[in-house]
C-alpha positions in Angstrom: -5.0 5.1 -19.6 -7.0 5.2 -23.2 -6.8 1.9 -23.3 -8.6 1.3 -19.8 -11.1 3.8 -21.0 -12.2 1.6 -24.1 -11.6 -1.6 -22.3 -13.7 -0.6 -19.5 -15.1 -3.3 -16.6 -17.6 -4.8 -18.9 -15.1 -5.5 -21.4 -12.6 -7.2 -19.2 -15.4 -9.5 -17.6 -15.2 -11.3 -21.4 -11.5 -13.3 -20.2 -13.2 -14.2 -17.1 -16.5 -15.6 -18.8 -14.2 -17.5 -21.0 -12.1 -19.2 -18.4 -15.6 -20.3 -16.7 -16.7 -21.9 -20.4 -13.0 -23.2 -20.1 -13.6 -24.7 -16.7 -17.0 -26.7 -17.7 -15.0 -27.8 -20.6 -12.0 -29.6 -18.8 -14.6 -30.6 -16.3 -13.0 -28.5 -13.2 -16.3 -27.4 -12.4 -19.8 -28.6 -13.6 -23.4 -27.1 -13.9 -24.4 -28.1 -10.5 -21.7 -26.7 -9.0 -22.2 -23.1 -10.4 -25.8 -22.2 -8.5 -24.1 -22.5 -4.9 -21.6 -19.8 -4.7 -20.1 -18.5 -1.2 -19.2 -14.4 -1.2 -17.0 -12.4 0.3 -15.6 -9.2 0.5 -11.5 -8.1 0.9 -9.6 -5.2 0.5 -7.2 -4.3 -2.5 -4.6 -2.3 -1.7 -3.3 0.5 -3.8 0.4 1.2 -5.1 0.4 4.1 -2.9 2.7 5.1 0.5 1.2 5.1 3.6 -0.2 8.0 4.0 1.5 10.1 7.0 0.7 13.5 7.7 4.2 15.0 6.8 4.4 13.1 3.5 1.1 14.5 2.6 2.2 17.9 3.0 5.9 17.2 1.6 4.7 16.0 -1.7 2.8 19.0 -2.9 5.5 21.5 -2.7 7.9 20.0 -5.1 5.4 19.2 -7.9 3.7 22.9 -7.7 7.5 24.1 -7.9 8.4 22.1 -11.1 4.9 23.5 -12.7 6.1 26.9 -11.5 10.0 26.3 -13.4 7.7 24.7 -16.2 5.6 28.2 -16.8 8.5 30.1 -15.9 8.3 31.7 -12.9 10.4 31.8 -9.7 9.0 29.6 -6.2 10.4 28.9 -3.0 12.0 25.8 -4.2 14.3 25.6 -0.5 11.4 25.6 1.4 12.0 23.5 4.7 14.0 20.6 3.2 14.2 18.9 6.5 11.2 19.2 8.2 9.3 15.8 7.2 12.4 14.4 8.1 11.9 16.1 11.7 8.0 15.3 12.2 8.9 11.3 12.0 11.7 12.1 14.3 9.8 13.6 16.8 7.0 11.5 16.8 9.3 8.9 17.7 10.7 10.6 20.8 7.3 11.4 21.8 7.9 14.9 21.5 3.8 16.0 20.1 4.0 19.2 20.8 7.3 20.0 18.3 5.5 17.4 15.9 2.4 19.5 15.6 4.6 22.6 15.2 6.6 21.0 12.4 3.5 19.9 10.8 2.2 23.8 11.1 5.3 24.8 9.5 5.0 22.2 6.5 1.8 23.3 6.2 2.3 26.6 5.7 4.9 26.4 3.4 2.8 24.3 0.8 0.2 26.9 1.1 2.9 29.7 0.6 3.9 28.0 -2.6 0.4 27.9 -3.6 -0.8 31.2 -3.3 2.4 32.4 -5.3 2.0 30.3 -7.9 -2.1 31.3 -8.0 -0.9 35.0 -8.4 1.4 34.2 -11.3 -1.4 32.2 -13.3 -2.7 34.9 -15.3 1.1 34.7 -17.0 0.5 31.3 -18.0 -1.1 31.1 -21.9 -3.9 28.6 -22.3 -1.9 25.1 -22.9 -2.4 21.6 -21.4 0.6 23.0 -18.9 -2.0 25.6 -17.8 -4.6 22.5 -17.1 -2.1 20.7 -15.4 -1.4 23.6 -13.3 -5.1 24.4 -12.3 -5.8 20.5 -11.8 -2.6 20.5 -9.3 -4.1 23.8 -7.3 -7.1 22.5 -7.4 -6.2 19.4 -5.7 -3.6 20.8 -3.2 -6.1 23.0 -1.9 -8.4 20.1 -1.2 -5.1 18.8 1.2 -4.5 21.7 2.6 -8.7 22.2 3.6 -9.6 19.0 4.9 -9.6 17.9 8.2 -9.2 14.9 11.0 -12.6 14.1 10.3 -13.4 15.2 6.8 -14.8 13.2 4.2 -13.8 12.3 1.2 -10.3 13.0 2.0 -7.2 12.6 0.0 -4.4 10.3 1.0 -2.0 10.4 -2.1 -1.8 13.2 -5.2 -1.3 10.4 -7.8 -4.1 8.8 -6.1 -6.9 10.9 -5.1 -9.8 8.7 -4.8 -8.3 6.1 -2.8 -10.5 4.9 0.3 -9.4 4.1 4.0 -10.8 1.0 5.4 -10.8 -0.1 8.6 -8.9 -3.2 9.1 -9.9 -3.7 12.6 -6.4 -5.6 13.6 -3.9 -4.2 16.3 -1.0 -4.2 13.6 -2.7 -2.3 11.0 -5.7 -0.5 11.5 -6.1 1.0 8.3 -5.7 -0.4 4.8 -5.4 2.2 2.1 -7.5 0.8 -1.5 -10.8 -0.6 -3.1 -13.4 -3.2 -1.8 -13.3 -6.2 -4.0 -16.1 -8.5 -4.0 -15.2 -12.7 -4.9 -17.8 -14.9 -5.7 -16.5 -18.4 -5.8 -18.0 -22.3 -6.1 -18.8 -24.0 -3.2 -17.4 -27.0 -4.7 -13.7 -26.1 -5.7 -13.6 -23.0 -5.4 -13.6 -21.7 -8.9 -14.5 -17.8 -9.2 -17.4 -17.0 -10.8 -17.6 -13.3 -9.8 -15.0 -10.8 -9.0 -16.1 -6.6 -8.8 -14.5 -3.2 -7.1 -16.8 -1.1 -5.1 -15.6 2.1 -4.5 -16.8 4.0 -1.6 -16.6 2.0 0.8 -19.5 0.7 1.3 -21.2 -1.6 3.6 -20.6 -6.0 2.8 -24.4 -6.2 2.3 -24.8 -3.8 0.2 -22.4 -5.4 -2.5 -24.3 -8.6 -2.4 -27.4 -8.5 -5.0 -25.0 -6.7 -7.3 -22.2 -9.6 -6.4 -24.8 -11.9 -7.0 -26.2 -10.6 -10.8 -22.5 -10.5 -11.9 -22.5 -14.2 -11.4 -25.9 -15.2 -13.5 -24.5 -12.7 -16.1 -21.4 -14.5 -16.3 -22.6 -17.6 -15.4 -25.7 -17.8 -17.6 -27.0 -19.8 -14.5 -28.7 -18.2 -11.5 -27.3 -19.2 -8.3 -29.9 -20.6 -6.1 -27.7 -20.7 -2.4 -25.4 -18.4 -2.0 -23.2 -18.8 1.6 -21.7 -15.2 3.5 -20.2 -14.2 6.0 -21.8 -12.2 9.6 -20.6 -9.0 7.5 -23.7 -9.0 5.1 -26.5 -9.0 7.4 -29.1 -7.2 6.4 -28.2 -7.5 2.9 -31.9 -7.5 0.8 -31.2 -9.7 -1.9 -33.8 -11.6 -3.8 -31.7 -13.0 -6.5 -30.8 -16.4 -4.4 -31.4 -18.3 -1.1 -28.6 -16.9 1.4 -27.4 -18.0 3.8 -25.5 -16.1 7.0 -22.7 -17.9 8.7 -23.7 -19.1 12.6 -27.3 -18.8 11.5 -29.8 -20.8 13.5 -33.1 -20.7 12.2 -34.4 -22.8 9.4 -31.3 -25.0 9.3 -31.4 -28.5 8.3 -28.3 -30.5 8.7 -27.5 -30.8 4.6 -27.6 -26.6 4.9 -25.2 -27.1 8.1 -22.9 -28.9 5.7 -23.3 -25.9 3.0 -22.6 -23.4 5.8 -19.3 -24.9 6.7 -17.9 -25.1 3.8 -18.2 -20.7 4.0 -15.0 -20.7 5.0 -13.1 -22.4 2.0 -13.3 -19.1 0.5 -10.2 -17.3 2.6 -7.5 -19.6 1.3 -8.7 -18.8 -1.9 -8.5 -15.2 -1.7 -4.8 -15.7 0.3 -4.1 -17.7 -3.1 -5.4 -15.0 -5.1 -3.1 -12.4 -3.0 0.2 -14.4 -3.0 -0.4 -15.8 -6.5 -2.5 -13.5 -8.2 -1.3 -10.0 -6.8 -4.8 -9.2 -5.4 -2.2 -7.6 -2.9 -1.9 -4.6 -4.5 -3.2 -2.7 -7.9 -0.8 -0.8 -10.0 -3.5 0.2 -12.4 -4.1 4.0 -11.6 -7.5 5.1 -11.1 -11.1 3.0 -10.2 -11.2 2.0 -13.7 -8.0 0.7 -12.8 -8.8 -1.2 -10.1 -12.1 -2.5 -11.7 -10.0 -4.0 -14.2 -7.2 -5.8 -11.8 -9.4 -7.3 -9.8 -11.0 -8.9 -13.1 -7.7 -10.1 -14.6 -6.4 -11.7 -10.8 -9.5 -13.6 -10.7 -9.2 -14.9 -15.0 -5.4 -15.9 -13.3 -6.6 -17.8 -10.5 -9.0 -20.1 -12.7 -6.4 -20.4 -15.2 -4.1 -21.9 -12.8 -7.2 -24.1 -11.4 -7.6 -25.7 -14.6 -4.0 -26.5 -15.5 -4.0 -28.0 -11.9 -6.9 -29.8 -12.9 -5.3 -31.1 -16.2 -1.9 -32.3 -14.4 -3.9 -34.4 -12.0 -6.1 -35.5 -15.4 -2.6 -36.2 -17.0 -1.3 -38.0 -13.6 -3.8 -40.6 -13.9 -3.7 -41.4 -17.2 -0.3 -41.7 -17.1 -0.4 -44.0 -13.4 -3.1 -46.0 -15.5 -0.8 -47.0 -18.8 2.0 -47.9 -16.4 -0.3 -50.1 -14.8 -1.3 -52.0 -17.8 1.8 -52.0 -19.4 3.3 -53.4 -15.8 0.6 -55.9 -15.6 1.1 -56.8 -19.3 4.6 -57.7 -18.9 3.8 -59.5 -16.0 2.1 -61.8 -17.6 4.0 -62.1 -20.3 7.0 -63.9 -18.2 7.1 -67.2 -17.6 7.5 -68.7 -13.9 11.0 -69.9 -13.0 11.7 -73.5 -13.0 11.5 -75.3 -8.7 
């Protein structure tokens, strides 16, 4: 963690400004190609469970017993063993009402175990066991407060600041993480931009900030810059944009422009399946600032070696050409 902390975002943008200089180098991207950028927005997941009501309630109990063994004093360490076991199980014979009552139960239990352990604190000296201890209360009484529709709501102990998003697709609704915005080249898709907004917030929101990442790293203003429906609304002033299935004030070159939007997907499937966008092990947002940083330093990497092998193909293709055409002529033609 002390090394995120001195790192920090702005000091693991340097890799990914050096694989841009390395892309102009090897000529995988060129000048031109940097001021027309296309933008989007996906969701990185965390290393976390999913988040079910039982587990939530299941977790806290054994972590404020082994504080309590830890300062020595007795807990309910037996507390309901089984009865996360029994919420899944009911739920799947459709049996609510036990559920709910099972949930009560767990509930109760995890704020019986609390409330012991908050009488007993007075025992425990000032350490960093007592912060740990006051830190965990602290945080399990957040769980045990909030509600269906609270905000800021906590889905994992390891993990409290993780966001829900809504995923808006029948098999999974919800996708438990981080916004990440990609900027990438309209030409090739080689990223330019890659940043974590925590929060939540709105696509268009996450554009002019999306967009001065990129001259920063860049050192070139982008003058077009192509999004999706999502940013509408958006308010930035850095660059022309353009909205996909606009209408008005659209030539047929910016037609062109506008469907090449969609290149960007398989480049942030690539950067899932290849790059491990998927999910962040890095704990906290400084964490996930950082990943999503290094996956997109990976995925320009691995554009310029392909860029180099089909460089090296070539050349290789060309000398086997002249050294087949010099042998050629070399040989003499056979005698009628």
């Amino acid at each position: 963690m002390r090394w995120r902390k001195r790192i920090g975002e702005e000091g693991v943008e340097w890799p990914l400004t050096k694989t841009i200089e390395a892309g102009r180098f090897s000529g995988t991207i060129t000048d031109n190609a940097l001021k027309r950028v296309a933008v989007d927005t996906t969701v990185m997941e965390k290393n976390i469970a999913h988040p079910t009501d039982a587990r939530l309630y299941e977790r806290p109990r054994p972590l404020l017993v082994g504080l309590a063994k830890q300062a020595g004093i007795e807990s309910y360490a037996r507390l309901a063993p089984r009865l996360a076991v029994q919420v899944g199980r009911y739920a799947h014979a459709r049996q609510f009402k036990r559920m709910r009552k099972a949930l009560r139960q767990l509930r109760g239990h995890v704020g019986r175990v609390r409330r012991d352990l908050r009488r007993h604190l007075q025992e425990i000296p000032p350490s960093p066991l007592r912060e740990r201890v006051l830190d965990a209360l602290w945080l399990v009484g957040r769980l045990l407060e909030q509600g269906p529709k609270s905000r800021d709501k906590i889905y994992s102990l390891h993990e409290p600041e993780v966001d829900r998003i809504s995923k808006g697709k029948a098999r999974v609704r919800y996708e438990f993480g981080t916004k990440v915005s990609l900027a990438t080249t309209l030409d090739g898709g080689f990223v330019v931009g890659a940043r974590s907004f925590p929060g939540n917030p709105y696509d268009g929101h996450t554009l002019a900030p999306a967009l001065e990442q990129v001259e920063i790293l860049t050192d070139t203003r982008p003058s077009l810059a192509v999004v999706d429906r999502g940013c509408r609304g958006h308010g930035a002033e850095i660059a022309q944009v353009l909205i996909s299935r606009q209408r008005r004030g659209i030539t047929p070159a910016r037609a062109k422009l506008l469907k090449r939007r969609s290149a960007i997907e398989p480049e942030i499937g690539h950067m899932k399946s290849d790059g491990r966008l998927t999910r962040c092990p890095l704990k906290g947002r400084i964490g996930d600032a950082i990943f999503a940083v290094l996956c997109a330093c990976g995925h320009n990497i691995r554009k310029i070696f392909a860029h180099i092998r089909a460089l090296w193909a070539l050349v290789i293709r060309f000398i086997r050409a002249i050294i087949g055409g010099a042998d050629g002529s070399l040989r003499t033609p056979r005698a009628a």
